[in-house]
C-alpha positions as CSV (number, residue, x, y, z in Angstrom):
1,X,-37.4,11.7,14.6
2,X,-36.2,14.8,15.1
3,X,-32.4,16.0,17.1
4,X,-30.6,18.7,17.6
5,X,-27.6,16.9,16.4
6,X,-25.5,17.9,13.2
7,X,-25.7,16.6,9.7
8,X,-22.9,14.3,9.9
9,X,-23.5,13.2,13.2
10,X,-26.9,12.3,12.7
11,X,-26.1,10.9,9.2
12,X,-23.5,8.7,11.3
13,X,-26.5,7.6,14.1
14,X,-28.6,6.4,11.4
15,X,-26.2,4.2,9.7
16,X,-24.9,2.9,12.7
17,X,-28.3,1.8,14.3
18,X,-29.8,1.2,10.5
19,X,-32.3,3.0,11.4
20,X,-35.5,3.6,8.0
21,X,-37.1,6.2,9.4
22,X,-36.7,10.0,8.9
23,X,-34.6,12.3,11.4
24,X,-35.1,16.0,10.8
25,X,-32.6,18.4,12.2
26,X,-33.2,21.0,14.7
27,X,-30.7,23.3,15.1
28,X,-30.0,24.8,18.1
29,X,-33.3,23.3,19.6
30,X,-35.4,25.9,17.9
31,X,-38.7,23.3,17.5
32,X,-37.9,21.5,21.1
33,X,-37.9,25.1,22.8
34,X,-41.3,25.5,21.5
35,X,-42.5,22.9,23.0
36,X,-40.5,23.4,26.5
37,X,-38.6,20.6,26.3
38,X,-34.9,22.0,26.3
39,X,-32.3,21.7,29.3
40,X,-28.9,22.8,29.6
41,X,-26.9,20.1,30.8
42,X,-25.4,21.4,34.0
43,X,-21.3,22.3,34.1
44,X,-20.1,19.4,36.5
45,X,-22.0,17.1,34.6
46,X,-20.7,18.6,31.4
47,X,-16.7,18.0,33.1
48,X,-18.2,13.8,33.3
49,X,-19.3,13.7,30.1
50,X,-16.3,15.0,28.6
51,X,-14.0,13.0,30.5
52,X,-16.4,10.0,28.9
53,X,-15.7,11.0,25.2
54,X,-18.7,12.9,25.1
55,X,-19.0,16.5,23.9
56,X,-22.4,17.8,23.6
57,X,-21.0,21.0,22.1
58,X,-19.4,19.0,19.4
59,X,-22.6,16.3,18.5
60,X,-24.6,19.5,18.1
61,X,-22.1,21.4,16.1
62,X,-22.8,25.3,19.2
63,X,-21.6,25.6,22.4
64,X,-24.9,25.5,24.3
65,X,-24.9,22.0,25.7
66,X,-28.3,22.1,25.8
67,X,-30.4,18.7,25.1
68,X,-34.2,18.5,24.7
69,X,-36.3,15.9,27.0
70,X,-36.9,12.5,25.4
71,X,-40.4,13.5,24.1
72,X,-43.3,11.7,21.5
73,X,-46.1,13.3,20.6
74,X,-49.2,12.6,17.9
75,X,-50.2,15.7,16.4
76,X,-52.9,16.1,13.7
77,X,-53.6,17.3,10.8
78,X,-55.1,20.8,12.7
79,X,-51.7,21.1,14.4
80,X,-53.4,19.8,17.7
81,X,-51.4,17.6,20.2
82,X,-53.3,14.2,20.4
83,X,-50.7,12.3,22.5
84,X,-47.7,13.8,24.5
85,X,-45.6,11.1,26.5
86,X,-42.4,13.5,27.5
87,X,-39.7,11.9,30.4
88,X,-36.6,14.1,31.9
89,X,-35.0,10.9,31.9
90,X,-33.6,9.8,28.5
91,X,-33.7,6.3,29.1
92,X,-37.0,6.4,29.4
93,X,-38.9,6.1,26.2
94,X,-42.8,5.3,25.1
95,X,-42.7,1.7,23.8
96,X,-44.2,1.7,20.3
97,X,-46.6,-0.2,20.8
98,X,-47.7,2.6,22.7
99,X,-48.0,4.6,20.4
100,X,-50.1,2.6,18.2
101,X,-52.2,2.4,21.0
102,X,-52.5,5.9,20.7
103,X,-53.2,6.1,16.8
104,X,-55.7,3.9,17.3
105,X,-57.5,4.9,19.7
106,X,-57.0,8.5,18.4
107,X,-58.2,7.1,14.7
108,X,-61.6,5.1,16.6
């Protein structure tokens, strides 16, 4: 996994969802901008958040408020995307049993 968010605050996300896996920081979005995933949350819906307790600015640790799309991809050992499943929506997320689907029809 990889997020934009800080050190601490990631270090916090893992333990609270006990998650095993690894989660590589990107500051300031550098790696999601490469692939054109990165949005900057728009000023009124910046005003909602905040008045929900939720400061992008501060998760992130800059004052961007930018956020990368919810995005999975496979990529090999030739640096060649194999499987992209990207969604504006970050609710939406690839099952992982889709992704397996992928690997393996990737690895056949």
């Amino acid at each position: 996994m990889i997020s934009p968010q800080s050190q601490a605050h990631s270090q916090t996300f893992i333990e609270e969802k006990g998650l095993s896996m690894d989660l590589l920081i990107d500051a300031g979005n550098q790696v999601a901008q490469k692939y054109g995933l990165v949005y900057t949350v728009p000023e009124d819906l910046q005003t909602v958040y905040k008045q929900l307790g939720i400061d992008v600015s501060q998760y992130n640790d800059d004052s961007s408020w930018q956020l990368p799309m919810s995005a999975r991809y496979i990529i090999d050992s030739n640096n060649q995307i194999r499987y992209a499943s990207v969604n504006a929506d970050y609710t939406v997320r690839p099952d992982p049993s889709e992704t397996i689907a992928a690997l393996e029809r990737i690895l056949t």
